[in-house]
N, CA, C and O atoms as a printed pandas DataFrame, in Angstrom:
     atom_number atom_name residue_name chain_id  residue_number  x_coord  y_coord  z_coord
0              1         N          UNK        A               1   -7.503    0.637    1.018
1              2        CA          UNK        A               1   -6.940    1.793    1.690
2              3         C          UNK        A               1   -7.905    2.958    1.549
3              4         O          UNK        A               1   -8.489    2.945    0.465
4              5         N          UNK        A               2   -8.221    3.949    2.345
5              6        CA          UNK        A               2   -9.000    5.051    2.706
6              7         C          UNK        A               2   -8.642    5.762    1.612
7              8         O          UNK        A               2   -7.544    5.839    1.060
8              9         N          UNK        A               3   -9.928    6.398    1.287
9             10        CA          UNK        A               3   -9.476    7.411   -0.307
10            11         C          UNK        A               3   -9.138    8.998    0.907
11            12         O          UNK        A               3   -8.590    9.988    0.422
12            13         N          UNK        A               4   -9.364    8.989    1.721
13            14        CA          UNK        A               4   -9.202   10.735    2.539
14            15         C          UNK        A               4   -7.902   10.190    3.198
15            16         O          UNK        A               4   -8.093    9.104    3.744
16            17         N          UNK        A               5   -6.727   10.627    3.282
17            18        CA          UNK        A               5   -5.778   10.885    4.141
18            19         C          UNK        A               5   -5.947   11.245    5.014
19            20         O          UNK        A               5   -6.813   12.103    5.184
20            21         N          UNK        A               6   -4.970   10.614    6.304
21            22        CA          UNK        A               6   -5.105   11.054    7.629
22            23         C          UNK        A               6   -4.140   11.953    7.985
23            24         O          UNK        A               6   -4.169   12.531    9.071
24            25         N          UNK        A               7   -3.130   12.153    7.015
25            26        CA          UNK        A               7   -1.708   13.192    7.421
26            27         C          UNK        A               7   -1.318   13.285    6.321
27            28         O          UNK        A               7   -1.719   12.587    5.390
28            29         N          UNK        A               8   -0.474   14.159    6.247
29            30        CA          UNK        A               8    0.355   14.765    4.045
30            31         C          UNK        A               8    1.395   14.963    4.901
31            32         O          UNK        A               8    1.477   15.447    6.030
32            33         N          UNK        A               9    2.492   14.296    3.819
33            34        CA          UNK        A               9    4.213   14.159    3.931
34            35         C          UNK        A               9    4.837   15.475    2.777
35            36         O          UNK        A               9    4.968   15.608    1.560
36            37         N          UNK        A              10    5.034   16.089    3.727
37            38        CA          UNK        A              10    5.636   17.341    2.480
38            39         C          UNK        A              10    7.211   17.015    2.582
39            40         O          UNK        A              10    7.799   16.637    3.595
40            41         N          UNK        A              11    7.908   17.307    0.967
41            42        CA          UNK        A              11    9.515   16.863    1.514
42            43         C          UNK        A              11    9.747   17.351   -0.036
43            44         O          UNK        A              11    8.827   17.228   -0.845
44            45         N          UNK        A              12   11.035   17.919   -0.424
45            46        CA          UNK        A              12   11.699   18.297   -1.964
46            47         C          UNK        A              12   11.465   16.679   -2.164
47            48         O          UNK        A              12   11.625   15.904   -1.221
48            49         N          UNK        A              13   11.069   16.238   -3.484
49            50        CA          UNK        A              13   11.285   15.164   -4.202
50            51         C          UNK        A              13   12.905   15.024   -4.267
51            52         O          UNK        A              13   13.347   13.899   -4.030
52            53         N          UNK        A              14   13.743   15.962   -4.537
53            54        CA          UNK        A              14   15.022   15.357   -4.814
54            55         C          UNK        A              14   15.602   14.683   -3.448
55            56         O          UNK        A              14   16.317   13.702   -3.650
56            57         N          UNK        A              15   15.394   15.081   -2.015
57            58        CA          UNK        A              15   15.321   15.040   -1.049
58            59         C          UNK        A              15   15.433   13.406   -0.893
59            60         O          UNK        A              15   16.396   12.818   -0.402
60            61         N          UNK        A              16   14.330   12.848   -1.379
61            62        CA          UNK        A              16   14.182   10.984   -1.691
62            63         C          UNK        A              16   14.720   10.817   -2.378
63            64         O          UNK        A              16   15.422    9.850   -2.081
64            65         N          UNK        A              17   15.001   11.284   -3.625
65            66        CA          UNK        A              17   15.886   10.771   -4.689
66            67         C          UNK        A              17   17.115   10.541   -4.080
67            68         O          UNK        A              17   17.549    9.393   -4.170
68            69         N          UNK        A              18   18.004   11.651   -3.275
69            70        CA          UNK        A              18   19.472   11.965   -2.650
70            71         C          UNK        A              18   19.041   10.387   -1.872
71            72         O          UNK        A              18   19.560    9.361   -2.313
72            73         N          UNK        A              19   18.216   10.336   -0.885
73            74        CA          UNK        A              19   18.499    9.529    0.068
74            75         C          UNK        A              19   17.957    7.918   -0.284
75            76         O          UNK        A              19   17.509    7.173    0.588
76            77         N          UNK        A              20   18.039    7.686   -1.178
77            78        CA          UNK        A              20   17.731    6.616   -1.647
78            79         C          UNK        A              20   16.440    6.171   -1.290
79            80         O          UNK        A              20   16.518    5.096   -0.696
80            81         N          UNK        A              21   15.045    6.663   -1.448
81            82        CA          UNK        A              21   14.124    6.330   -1.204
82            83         C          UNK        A              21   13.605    6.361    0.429
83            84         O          UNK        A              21   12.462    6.164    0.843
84            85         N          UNK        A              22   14.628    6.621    1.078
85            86        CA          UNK        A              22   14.394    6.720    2.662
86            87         C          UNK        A              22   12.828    7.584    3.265
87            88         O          UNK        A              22   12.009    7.127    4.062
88            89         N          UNK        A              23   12.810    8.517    2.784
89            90        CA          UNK        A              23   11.451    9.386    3.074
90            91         C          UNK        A              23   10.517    8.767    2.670
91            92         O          UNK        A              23    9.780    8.441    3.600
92            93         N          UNK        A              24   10.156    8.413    1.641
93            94        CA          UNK        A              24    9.029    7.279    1.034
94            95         C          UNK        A              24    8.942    6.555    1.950
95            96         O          UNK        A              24    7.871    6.665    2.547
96            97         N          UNK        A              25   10.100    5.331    2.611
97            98        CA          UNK        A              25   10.414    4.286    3.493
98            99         C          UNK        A              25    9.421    4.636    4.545
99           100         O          UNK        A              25    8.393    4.072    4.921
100          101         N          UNK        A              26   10.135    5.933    4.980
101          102        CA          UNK        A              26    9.851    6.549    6.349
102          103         C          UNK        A              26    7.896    6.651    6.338
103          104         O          UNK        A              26    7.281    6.220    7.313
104          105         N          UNK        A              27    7.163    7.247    5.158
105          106        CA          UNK        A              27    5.817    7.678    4.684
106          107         C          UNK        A              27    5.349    5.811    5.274
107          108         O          UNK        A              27    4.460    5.518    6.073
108          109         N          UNK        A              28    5.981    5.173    4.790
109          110        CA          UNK        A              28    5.211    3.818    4.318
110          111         C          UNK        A              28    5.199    3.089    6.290
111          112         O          UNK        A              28    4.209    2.592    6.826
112          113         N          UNK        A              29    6.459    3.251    6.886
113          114        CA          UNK        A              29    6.704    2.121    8.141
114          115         C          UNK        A              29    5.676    3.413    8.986
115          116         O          UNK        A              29    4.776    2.914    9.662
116          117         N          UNK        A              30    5.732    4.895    9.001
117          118        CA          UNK        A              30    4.768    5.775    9.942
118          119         C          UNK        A              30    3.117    5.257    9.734
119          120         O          UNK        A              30    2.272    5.204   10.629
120          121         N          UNK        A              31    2.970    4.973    8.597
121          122        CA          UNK        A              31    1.342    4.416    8.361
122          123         C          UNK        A              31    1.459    3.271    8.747
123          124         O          UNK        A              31    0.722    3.168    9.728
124          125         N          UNK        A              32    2.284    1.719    8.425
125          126        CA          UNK        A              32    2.180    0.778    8.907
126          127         C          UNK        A              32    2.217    0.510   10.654
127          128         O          UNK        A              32    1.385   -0.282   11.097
128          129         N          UNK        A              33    3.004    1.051   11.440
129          130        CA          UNK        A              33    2.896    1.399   12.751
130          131         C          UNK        A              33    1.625    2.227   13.729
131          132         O          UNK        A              33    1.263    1.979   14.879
132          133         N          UNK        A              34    1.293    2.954   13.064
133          134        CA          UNK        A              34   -0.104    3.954   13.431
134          135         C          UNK        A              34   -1.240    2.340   13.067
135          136         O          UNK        A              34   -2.086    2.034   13.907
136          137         N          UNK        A              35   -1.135    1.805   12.253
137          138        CA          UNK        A              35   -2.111    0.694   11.966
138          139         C          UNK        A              35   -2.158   -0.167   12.710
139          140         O          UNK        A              35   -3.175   -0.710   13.141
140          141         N          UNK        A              36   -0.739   -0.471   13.029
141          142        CA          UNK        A              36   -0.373   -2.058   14.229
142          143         C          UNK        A              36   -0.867   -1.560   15.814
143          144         O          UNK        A              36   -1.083   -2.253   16.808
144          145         N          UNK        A              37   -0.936   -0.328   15.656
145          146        CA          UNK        A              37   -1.491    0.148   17.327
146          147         C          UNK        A              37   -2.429    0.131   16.992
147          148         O          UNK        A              37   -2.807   -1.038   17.060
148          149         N          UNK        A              38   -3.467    0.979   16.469
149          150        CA          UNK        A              38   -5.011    0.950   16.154
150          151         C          UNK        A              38   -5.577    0.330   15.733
151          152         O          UNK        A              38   -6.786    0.531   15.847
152          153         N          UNK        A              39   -5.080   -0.931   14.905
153          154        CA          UNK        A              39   -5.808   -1.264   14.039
154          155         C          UNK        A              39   -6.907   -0.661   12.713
155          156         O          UNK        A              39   -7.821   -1.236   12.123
156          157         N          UNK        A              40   -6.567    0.185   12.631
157          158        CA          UNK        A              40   -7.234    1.132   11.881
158          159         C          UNK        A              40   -6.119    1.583   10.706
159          160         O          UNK        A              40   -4.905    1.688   10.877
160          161         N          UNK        A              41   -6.934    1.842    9.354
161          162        CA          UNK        A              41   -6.215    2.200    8.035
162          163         C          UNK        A              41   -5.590    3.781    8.551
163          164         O          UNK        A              41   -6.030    4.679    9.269
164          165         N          UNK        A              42   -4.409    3.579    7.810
165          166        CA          UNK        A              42   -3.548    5.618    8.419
166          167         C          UNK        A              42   -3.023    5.783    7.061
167          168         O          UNK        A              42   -2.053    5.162    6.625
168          169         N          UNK        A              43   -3.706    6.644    6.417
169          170        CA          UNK        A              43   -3.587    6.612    4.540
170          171         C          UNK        A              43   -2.502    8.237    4.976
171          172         O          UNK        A              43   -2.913    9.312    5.412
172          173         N          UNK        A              44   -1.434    7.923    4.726
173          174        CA          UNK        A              44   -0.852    9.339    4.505
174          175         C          UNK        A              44   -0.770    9.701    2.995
175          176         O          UNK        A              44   -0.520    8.813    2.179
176          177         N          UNK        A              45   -0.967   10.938    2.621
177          178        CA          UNK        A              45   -0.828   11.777    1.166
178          179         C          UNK        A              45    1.006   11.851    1.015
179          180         O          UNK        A              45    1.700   12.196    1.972
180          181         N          UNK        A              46    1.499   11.527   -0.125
181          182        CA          UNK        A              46    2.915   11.562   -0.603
182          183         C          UNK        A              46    2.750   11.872   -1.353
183          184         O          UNK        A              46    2.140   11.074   -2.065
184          185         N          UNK        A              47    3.094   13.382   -2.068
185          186        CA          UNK        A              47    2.931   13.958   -3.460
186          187         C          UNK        A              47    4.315   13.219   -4.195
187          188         O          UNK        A              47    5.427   13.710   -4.384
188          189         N          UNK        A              48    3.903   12.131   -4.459
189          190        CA          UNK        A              48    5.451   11.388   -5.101
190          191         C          UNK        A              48    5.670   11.988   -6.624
191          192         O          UNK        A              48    6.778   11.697   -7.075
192          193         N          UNK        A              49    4.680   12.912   -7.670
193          194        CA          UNK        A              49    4.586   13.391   -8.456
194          195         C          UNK        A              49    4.302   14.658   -8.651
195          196         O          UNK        A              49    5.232   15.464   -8.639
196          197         N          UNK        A              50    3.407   14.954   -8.797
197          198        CA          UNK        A              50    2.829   16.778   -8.592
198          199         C          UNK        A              50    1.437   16.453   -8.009
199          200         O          UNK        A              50    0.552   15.646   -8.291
200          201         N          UNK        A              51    1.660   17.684   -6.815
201          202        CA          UNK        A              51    0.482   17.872   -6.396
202          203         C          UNK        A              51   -0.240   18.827   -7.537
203          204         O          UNK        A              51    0.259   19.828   -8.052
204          205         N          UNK        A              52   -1.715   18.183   -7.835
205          206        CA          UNK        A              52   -2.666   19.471   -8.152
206          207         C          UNK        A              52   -2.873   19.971   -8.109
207          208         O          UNK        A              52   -3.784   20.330   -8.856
């Protein structure tokens, strides 16, 4: 997978927590889909911890 991101997912962490992981879901099937058309790696940034 590409170390540079092609897009950043901003969202409250509790936000995923409430929805049972759904936003993560959502981060993971938007990159897998952008890939199945292009064929090309679509690295999105998910601050799933703290951003720096």
């Amino acid at each position: 997978m590409s170390k540079n991101p092609n897009g950043f997912m901003s969202y409250v962490r509790f936000d995923d927590q409430h929805e049972n992981g759904r936003l993560s879901q959502l981060c993971d099937r938007l990159s897998g889909e952008v890939r199945m058309k292009t064929g090309e790696e679509f690295h999105i940034f998910q601050g799933r911890n703290d951003i720096a």
